[in-house]
Z-matrix of the N, CA and C atoms (Angstrom, degrees):
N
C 1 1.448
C 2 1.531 1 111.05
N 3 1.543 2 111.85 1 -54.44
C 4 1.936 3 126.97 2 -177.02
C 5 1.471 4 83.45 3 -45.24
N 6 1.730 5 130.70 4 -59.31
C 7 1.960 6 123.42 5 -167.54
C 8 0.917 7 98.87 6 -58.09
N 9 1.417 8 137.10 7 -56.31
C 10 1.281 9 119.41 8 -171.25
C 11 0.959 10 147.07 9 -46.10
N 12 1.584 11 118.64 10 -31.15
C 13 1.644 12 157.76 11 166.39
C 14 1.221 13 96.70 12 -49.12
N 15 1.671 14 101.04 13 -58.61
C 16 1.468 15 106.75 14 -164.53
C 17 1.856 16 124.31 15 -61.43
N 18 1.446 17 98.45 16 -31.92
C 19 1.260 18 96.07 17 -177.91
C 20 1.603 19 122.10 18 -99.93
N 21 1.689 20 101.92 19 -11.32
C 22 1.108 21 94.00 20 172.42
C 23 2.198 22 117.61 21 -72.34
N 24 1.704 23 82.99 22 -41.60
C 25 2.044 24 93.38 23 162.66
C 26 1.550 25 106.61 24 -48.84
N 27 0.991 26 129.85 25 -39.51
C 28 1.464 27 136.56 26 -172.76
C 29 1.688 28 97.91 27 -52.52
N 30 1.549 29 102.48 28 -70.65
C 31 1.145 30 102.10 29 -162.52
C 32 1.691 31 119.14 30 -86.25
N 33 1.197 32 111.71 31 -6.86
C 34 1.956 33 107.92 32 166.82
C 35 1.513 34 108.25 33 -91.77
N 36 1.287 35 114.23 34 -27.10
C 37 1.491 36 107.03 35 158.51
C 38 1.599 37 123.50 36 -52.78
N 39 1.064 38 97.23 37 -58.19
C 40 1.824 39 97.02 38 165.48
C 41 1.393 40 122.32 39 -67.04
N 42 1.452 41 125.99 40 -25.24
C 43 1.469 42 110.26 41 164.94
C 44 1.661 43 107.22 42 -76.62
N 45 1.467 44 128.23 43 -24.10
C 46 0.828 45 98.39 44 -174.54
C 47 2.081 46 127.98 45 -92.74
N 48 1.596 47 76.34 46 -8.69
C 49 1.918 48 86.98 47 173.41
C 50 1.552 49 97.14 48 -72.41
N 51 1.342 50 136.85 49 -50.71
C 52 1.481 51 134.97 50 168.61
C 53 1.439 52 129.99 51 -56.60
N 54 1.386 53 123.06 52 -23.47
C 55 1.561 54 115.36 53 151.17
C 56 1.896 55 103.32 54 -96.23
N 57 1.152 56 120.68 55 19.48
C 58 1.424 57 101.25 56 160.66
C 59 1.683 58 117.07 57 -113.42
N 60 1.395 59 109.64 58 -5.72
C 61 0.970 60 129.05 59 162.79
C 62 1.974 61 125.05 60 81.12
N 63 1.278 62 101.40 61 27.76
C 64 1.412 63 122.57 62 162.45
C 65 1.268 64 111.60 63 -100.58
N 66 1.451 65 87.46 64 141.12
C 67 1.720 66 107.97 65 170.14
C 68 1.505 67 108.41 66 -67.84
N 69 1.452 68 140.04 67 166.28
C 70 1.362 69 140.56 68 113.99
C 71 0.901 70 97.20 69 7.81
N 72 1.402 71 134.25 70 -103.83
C 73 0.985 72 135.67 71 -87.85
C 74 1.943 73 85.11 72 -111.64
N 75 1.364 74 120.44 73 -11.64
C 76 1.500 75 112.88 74 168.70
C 77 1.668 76 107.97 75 -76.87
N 78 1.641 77 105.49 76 -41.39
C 79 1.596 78 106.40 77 157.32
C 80 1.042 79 110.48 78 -12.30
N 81 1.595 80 96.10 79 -105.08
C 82 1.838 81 117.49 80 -163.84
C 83 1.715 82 98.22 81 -38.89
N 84 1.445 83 136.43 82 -25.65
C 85 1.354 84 86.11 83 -175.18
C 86 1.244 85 110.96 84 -108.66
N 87 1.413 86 120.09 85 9.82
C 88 1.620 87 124.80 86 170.18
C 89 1.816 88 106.16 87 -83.26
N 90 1.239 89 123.56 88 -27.62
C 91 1.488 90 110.60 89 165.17
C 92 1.372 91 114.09 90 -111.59
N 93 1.106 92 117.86 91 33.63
C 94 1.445 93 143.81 92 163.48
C 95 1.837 94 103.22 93 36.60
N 96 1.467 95 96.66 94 75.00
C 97 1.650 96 114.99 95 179.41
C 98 1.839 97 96.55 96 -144.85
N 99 1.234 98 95.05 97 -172.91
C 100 1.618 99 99.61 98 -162.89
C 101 1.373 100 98.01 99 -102.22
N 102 0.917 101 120.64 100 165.06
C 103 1.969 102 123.05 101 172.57
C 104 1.324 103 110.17 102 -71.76
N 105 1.216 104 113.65 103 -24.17
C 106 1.982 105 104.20 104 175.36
C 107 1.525 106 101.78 105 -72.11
N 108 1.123 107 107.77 106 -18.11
C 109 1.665 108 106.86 107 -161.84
C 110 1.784 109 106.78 108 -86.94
N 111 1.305 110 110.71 109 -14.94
C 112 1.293 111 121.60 110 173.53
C 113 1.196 112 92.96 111 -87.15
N 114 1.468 113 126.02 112 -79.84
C 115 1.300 114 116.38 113 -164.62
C 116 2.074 115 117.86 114 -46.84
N 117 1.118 116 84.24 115 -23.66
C 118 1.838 117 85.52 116 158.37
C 119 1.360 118 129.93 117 -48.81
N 120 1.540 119 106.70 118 -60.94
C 121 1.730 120 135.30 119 179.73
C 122 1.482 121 91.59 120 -64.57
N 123 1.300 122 151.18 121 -43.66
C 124 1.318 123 146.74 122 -174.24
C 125 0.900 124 118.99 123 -77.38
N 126 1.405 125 133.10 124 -36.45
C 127 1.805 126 157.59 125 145.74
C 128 1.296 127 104.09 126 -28.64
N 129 1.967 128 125.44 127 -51.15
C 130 1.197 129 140.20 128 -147.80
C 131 2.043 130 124.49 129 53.24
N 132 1.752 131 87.79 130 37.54
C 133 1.581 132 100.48 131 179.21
C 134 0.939 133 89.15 132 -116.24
N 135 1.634 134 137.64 133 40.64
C 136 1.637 135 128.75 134 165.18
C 137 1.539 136 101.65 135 179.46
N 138 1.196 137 119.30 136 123.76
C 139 1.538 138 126.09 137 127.94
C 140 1.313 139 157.57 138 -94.06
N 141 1.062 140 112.57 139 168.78
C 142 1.451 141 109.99 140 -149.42
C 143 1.574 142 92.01 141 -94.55
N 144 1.349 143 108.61 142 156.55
C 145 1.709 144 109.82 143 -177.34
C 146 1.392 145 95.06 144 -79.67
N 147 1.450 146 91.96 145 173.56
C 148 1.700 147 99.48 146 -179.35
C 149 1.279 148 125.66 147 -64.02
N 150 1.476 149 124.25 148 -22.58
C 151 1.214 150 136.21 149 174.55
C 152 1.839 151 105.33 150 -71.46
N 153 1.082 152 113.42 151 -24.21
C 154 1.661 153 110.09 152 -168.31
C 155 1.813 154 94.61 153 -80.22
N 156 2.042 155 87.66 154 -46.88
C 157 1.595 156 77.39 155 -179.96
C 158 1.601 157 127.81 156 -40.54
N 159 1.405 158 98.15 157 -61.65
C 160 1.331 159 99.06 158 -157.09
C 161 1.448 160 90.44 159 -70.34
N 162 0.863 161 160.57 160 -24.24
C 163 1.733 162 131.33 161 167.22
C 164 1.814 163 113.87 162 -53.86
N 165 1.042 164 116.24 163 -31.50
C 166 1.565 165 136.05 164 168.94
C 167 1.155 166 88.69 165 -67.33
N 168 0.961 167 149.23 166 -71.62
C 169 1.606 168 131.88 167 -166.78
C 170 1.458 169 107.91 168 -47.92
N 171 1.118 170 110.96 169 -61.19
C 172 1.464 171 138.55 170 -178.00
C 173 1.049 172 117.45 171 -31.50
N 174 1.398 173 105.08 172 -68.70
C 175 1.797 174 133.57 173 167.85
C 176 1.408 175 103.52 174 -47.13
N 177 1.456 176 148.18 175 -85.49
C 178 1.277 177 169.16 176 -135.87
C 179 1.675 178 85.01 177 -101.12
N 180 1.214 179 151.82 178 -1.65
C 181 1.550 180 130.07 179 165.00
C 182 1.688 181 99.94 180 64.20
N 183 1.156 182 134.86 181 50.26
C 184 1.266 183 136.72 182 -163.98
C 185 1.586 184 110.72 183 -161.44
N 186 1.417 185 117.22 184 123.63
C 187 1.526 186 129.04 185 -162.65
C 188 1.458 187 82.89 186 -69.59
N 189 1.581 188 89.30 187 -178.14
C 190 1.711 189 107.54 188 -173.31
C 191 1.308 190 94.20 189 -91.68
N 192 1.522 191 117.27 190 -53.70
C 193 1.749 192 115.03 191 -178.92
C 194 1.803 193 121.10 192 -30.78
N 195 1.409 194 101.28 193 -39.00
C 196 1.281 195 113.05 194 -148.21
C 197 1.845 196 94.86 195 -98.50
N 198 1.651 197 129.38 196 -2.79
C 199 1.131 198 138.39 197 166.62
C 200 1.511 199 112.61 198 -99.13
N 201 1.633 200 118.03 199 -31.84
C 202 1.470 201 132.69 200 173.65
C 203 1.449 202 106.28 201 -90.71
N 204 1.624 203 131.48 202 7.19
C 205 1.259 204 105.57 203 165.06
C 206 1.242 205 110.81 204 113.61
N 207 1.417 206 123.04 205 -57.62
C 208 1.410 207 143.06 206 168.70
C 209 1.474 208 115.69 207 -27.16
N 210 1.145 209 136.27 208 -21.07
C 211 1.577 210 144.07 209 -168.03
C 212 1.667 211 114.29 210 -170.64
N 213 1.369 212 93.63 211 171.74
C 214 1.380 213 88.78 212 -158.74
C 215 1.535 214 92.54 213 -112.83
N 216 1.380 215 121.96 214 -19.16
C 217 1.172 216 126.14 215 -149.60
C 218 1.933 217 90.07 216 -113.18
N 219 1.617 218 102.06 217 135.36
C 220 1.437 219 137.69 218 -168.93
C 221 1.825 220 93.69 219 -61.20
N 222 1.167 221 119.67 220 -40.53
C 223 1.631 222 128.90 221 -143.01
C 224 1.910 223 83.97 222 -63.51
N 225 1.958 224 95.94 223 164.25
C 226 0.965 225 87.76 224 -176.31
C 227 1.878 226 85.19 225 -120.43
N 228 1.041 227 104.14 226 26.77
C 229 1.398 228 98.20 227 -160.30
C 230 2.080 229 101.56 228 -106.09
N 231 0.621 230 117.87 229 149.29
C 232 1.554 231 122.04 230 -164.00
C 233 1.712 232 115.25 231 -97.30
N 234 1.051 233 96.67 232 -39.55
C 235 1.408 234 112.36 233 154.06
C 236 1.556 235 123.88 234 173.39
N 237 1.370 236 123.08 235 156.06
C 238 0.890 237 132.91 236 -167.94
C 239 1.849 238 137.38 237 -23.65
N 240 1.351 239 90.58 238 -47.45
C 241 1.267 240 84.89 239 156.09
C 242 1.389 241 133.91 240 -120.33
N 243 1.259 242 124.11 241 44.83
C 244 1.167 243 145.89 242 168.30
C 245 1.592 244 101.48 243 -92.38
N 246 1.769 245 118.83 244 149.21
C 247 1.091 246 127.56 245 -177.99
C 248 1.580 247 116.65 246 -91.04
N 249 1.585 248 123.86 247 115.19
C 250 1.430 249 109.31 248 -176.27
C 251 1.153 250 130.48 249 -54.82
N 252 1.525 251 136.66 250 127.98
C 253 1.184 252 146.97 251 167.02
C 254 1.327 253 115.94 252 -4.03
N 255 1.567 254 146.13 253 129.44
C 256 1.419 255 137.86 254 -156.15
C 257 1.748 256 87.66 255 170.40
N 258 1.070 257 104.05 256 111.76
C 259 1.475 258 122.83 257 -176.28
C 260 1.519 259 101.29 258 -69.50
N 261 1.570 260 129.50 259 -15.67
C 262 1.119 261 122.71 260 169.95
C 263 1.564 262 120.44 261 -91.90
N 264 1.245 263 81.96 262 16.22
C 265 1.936 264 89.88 263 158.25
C 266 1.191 265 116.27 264 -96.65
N 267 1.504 266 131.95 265 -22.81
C 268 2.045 267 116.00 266 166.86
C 269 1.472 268 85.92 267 -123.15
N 270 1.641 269 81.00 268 162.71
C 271 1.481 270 117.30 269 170.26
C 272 1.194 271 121.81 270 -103.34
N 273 1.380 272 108.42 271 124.08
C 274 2.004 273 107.22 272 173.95
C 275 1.755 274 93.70 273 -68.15
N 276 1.186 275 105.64 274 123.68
C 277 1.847 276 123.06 275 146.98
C 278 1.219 277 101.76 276 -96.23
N 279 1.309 278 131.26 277 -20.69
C 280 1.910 279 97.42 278 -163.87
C 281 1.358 280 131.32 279 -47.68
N 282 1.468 281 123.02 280 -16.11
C 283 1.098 282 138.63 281 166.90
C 284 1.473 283 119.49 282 -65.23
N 285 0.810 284 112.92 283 -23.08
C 286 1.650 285 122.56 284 179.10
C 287 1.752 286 131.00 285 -78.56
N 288 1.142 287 102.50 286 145.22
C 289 2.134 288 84.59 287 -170.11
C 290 1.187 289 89.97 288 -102.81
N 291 1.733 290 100.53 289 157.05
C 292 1.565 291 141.46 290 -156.79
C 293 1.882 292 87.96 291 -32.79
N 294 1.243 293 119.63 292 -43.63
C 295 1.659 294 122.67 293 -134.25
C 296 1.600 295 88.33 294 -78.54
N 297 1.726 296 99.86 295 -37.17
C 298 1.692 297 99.11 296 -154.20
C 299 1.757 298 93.03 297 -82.22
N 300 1.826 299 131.93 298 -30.14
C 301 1.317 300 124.34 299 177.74
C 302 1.616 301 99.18 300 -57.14
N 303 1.437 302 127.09 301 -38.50
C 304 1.493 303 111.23 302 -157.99
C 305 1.326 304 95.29 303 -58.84
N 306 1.198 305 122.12 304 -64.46
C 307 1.667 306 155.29 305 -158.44
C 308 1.460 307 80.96 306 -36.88
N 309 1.548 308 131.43 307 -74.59
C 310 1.598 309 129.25 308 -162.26
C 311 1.340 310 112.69 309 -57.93
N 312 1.770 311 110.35 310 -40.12
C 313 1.745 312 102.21 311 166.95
C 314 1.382 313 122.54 312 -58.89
N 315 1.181 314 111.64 313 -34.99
C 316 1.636 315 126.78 314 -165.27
C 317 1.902 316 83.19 315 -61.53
N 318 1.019 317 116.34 316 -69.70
C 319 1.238 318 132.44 317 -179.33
C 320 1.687 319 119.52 318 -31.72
N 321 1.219 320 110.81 319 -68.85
C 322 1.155 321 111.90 320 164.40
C 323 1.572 322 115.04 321 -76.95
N 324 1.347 323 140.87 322 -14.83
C 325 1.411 324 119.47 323 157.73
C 326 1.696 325 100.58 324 -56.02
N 327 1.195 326 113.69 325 -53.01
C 328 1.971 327 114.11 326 -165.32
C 329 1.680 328 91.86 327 -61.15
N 330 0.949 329 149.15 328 -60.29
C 331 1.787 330 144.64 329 -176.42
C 332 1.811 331 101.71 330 -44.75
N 333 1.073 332 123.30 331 -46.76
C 334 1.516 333 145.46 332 -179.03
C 335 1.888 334 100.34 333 -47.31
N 336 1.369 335 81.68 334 -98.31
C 337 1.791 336 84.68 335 173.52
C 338 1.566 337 111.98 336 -38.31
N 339 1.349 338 120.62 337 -62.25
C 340 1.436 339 102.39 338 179.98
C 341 1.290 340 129.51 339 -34.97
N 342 1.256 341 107.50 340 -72.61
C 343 1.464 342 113.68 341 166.37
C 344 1.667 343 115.44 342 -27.98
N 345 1.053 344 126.40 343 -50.70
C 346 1.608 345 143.34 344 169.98
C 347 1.605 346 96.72 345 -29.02
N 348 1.398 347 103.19 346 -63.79
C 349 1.632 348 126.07 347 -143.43
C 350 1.456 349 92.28 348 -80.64
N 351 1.226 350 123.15 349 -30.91
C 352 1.714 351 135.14 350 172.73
C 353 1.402 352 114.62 351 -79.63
N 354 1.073 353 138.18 352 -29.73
C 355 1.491 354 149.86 353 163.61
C 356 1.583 355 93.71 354 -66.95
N 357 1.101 356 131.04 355 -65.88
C 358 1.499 357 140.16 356 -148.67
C 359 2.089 358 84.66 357 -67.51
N 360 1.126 359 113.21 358 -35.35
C 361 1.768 360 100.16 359 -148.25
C 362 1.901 361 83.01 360 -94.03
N 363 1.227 362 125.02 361 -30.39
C 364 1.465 363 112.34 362 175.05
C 365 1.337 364 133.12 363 -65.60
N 366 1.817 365 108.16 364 -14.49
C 367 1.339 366 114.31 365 -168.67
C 368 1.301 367 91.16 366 -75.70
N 369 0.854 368 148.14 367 -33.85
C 370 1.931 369 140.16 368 -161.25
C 371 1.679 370 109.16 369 -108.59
């Protein structure tokens, strides 16, 4: 099954670096790996960790399922009314101390209920 993954990633990775029209070698330096290391992933004698993936997804507008085999379909979207993936939907806090994460939950629980209390007063 793991070969299978491998060669099917092997081979939509390469159709899709060849209808997007980069070399290797613009690859390797936009996901900042070496050109043997692409021509590896195209070979299907190497994959990319999960972190490379999902920038490859990212990059190419293309789910992970649909590069690993799992689907047939390019979309990255899950279904219809679900919102597509957009990193400007969460916020890294890890940087933040205990006082200032409460403060943003506190925050967004109070935005939460409102909204609630605003839905609730429009239905009638």
């Amino acid at each position: 099954m793991a070969e299978d993954c491998n060669q099917i990633f092997a081979a939509r990775f390469k159709q899709l670096r060849d209808e997007s029209g980069y070399t290797q070698q613009e690859l390797a330096n936009l996901f900042h790996v070496t050109r043997p290391c692409i021509c590896y992933w195209e070979a299907g004698k190497r994959v990319p960790d999960y972190i490379k993936l999902l920038e490859i997804c990212k990059f190419f507008k293309v789910s992970s399922d649909y590069l690993l085999g799992f689907s047939n379909s390019k979309s990255t979207n899950l279904n219809e009314n679900r919102q597509e993936y957009n990193s400007d939907n969460y916020l890294d806090i890890s940087n933040l101390t205990e006082e200032y994460k409460r403060q943003i939950k506190d925050f967004y629980e109070f935005l939460n209920d409102k909204q609630k209390k605003e839905k609730a007063n429009t239905k009638y």
